[in-house]
VEXPAPA-378791 format. One line per 8 residues: their letters; for each residue x, y, z of N, C-alpha, C, O, CB. Coordinates in nm, 2 decimals. Glycine has a CB too. Example, Ala and Ser with C-alpha at 12.3 -4.5 7.8 and 13.67 -1.06 7.14 Angstrom:
BEGIN
as = 1.32/-0.57/0.78/1.23/-0.45/0.78/1.32/-0.33/0.78/1.42/-0.33/0.85/1.13/-0.45/0.90; 1.28/-0.22/0.71/1.37/-0.11/0.71/1.29/0.00/0.79/1.34/0.11/0.80/1.41/-0.06/0.57
This chain:
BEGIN
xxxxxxxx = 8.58/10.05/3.74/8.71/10.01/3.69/8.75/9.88/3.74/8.74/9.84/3.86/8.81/10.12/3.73; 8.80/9.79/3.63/8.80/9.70/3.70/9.00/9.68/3.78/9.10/9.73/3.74/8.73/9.59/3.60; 8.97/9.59/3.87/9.08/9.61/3.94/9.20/9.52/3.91/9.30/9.53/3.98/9.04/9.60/4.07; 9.19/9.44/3.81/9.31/9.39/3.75/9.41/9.47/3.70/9.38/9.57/3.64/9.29/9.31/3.66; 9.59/9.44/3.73/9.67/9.47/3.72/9.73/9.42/3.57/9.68/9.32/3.54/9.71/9.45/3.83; 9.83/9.48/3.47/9.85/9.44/3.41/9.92/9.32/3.36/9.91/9.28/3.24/9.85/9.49/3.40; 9.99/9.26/3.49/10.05/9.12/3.47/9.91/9.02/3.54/9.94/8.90/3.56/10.22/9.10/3.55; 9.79/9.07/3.57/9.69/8.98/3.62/9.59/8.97/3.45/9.53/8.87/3.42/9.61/9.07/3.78
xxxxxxxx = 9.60/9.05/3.40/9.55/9.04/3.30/9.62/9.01/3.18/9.57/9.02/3.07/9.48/9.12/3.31; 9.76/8.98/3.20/9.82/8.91/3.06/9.86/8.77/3.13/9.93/8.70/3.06/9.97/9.00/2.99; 9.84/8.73/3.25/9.84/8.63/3.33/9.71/8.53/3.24/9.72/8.43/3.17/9.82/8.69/3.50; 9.55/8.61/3.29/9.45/8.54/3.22/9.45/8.51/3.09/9.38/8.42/3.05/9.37/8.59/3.23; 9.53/8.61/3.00/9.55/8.61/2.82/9.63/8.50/2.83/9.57/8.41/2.78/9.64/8.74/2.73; 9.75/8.46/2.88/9.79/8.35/2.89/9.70/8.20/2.90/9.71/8.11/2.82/9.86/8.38/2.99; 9.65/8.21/2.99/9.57/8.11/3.00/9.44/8.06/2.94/9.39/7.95/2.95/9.54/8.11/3.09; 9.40/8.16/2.88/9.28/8.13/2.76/9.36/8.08/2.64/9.33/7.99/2.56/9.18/8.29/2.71
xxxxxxxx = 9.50/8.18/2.63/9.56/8.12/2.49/9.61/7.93/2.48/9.62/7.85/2.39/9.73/8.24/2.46; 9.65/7.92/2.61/9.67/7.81/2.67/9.58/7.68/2.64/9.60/7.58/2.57/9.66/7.84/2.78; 9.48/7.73/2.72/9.31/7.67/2.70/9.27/7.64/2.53/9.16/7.60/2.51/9.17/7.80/2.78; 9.35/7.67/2.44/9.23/7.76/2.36/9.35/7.63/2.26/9.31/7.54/2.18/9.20/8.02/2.35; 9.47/7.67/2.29/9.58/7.55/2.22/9.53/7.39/2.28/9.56/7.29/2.21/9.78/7.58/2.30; 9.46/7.37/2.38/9.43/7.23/2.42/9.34/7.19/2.33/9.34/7.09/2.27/9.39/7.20/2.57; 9.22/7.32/2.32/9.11/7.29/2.24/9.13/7.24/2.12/9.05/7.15/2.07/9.05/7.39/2.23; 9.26/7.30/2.06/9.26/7.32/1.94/9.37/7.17/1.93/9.36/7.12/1.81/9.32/7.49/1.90
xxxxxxxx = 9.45/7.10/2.00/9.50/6.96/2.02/9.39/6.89/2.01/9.40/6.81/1.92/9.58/6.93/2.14; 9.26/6.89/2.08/9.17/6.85/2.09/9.12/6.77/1.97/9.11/6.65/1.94/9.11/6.93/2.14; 9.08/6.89/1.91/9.01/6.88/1.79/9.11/6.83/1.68/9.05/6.76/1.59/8.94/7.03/1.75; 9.20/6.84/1.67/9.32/6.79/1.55/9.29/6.65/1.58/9.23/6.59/1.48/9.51/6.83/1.59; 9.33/6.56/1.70/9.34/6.43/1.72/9.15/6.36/1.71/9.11/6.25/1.70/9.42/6.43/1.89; 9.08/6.48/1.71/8.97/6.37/1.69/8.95/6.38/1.59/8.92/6.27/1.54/8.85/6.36/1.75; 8.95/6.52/1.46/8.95/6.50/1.35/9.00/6.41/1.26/8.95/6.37/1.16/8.98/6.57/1.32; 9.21/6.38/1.33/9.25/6.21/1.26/9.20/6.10/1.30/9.23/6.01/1.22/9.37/6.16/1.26
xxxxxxxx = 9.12/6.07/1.44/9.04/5.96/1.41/8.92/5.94/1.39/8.86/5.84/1.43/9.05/5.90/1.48; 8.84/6.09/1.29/8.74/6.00/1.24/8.77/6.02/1.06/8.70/6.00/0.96/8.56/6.05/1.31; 8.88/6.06/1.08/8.92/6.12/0.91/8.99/5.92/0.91/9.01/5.86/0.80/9.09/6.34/0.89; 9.02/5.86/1.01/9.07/5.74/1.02/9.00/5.59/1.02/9.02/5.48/1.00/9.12/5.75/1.12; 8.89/5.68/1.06/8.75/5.58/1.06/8.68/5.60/0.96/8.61/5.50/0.93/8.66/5.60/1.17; 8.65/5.73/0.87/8.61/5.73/0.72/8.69/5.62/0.64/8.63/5.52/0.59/8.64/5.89/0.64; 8.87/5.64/0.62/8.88/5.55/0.56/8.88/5.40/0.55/8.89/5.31/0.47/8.95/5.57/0.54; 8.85/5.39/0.71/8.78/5.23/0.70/8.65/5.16/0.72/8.60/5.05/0.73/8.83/5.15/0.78
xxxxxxxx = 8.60/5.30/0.71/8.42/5.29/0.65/8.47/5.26/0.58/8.54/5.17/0.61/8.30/5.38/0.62; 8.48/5.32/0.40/8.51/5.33/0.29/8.61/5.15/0.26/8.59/5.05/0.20/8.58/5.50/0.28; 8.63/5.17/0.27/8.71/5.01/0.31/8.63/4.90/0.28/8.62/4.82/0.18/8.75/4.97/0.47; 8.57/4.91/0.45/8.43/4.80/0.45/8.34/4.84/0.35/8.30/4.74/0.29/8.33/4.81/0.59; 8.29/4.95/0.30/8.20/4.97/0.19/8.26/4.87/0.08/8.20/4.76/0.05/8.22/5.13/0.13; 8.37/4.91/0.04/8.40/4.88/-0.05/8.38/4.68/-0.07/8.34/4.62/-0.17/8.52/4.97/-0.06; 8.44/4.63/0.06/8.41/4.50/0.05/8.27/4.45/0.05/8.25/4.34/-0.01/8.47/4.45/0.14; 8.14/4.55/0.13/8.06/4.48/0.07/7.99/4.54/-0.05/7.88/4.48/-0.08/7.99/4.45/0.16
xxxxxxxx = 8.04/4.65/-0.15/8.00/4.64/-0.25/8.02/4.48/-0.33/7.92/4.42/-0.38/8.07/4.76/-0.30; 8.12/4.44/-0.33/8.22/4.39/-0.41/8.09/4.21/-0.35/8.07/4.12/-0.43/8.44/4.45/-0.35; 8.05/4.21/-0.24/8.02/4.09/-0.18/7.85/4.09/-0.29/7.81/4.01/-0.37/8.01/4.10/0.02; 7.80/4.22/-0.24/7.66/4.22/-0.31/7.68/4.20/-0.44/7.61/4.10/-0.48/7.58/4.35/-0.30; 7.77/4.25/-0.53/7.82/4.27/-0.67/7.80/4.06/-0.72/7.74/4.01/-0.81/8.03/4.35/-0.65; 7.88/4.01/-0.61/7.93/3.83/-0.63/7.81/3.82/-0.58/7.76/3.80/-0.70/8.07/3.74/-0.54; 7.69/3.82/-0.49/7.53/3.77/-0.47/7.46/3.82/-0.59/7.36/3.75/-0.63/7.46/3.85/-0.34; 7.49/3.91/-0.65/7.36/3.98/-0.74/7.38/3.87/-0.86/7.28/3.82/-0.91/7.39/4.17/-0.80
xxxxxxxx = 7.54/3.82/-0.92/7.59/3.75/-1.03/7.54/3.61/-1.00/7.52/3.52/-1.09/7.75/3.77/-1.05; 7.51/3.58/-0.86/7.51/3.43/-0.83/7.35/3.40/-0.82/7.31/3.28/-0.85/7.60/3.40/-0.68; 7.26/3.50/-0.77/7.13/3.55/-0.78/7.06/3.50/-0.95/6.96/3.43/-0.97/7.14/3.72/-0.76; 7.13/3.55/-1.02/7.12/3.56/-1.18/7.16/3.46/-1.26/7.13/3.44/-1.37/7.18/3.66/-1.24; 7.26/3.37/-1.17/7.30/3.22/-1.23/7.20/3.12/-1.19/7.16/3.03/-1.26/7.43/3.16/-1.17; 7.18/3.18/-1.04/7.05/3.06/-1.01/6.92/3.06/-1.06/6.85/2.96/-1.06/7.00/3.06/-0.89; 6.89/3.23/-1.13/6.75/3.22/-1.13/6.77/3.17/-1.35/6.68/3.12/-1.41/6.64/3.41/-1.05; 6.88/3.20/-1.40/6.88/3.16/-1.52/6.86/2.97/-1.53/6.79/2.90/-1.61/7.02/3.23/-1.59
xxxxxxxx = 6.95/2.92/-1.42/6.97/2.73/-1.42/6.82/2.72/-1.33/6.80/2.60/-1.32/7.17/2.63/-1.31; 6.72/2.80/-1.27/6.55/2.74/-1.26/6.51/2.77/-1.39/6.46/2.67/-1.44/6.43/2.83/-1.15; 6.51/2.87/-1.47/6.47/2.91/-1.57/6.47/2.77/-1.67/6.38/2.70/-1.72/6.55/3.04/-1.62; 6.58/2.75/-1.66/6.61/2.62/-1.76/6.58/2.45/-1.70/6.57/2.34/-1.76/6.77/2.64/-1.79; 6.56/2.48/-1.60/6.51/2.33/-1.55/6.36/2.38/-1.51/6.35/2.35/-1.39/6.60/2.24/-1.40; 6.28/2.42/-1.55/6.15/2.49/-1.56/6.11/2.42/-1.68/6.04/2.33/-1.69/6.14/2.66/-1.56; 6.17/2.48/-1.78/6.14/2.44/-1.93/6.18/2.27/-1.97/6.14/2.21/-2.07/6.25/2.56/-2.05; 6.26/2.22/-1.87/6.32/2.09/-1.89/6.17/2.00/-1.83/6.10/1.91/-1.87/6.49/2.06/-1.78
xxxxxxxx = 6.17/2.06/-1.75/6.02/1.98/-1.65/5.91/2.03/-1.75/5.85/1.93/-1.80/5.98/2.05/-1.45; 5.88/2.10/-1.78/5.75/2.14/-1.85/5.74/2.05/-2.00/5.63/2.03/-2.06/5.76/2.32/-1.88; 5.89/2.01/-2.05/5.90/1.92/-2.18/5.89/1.81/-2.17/5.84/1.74/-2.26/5.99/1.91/-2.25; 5.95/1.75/-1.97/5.92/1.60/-1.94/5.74/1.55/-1.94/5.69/1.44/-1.96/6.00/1.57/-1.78; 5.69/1.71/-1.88/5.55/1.72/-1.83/5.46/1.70/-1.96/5.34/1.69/-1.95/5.53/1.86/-1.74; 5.51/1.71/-2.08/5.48/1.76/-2.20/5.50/1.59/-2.25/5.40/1.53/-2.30/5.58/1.89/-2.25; 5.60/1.54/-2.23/5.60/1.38/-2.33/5.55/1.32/-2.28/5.53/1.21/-2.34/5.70/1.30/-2.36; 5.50/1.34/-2.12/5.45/1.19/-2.05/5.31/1.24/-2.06/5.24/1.14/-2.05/5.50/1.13/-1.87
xxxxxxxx = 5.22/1.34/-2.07/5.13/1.34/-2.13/5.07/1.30/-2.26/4.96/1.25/-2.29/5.12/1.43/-2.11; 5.19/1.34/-2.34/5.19/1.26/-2.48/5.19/1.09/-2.48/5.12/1.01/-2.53/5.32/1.32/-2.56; 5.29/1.09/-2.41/5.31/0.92/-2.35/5.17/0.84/-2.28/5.15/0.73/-2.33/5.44/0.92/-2.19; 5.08/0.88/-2.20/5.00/0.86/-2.14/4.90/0.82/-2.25/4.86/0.70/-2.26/4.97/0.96/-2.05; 4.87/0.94/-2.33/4.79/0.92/-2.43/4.82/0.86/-2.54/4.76/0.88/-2.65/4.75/1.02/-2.46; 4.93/0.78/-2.54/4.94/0.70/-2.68/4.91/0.55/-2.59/4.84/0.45/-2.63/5.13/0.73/-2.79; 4.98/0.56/-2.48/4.95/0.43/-2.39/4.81/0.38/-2.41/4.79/0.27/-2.45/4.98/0.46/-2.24; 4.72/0.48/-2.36/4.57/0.49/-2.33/4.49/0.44/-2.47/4.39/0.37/-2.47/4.53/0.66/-2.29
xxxxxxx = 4.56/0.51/-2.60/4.53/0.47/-2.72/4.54/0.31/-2.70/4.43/0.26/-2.70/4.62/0.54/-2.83; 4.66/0.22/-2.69/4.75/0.13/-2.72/4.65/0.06/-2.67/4.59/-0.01/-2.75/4.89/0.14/-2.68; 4.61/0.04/-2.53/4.49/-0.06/-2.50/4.35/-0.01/-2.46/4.27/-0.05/-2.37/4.53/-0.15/-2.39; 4.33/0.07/-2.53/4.17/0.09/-2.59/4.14/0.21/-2.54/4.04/0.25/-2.58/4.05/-0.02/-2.55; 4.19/0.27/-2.47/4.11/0.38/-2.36/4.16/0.48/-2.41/4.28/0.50/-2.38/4.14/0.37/-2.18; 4.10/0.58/-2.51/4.12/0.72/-2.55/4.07/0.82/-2.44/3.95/0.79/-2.40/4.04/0.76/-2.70; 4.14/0.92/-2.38/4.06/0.97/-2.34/3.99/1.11/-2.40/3.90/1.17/-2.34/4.11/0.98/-2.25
């Protein structure tokens, strides 16, 4: 039998219920700071969505203005070969 009395054992109910309220403060306050720190994950997400979003557009401007000075050089590369060979004609040397 055990030898606790009944105000020794609503003494301990006390104190677990006690314990049990800190726990439970505990867990509230860390739940709002990471329920506080999701929303500024989500935040930062969102800014560097928005950054990759402006790289991907700027990515696609640059590779369209090589695209087009590719074809600009390949037409200069294109007349002075033509050029060369009318030159070459002009004083005797065909190749």
């Amino acid at each position: 039998m055990n030898g606790l009395t009944g105000m020794e054992k609503f003494s301990h109910l006390e104190d677990k219920i006690y314990l049990t309220i800190e726990f439970a403060k505990k867990l509230r306050e860390e739940n709002e700071k990471l329920e506080k720190e999701l929303v500024d994950l989500r935040r930062e997400k969102l800014g560097f969505d928005a950054e990759r979003m402006r790289l991907e557009e700027k990515i696609e401007s640059l590779l369209t203005e090589r695209d087009a000075i590719q074809l600009k050089v390949e037409a200069m590369l294109e007349a002075m070969t033509i050029l060369d060979t009318e030159v070459a004609a002009a004083v005797g040397r065909v190749q």
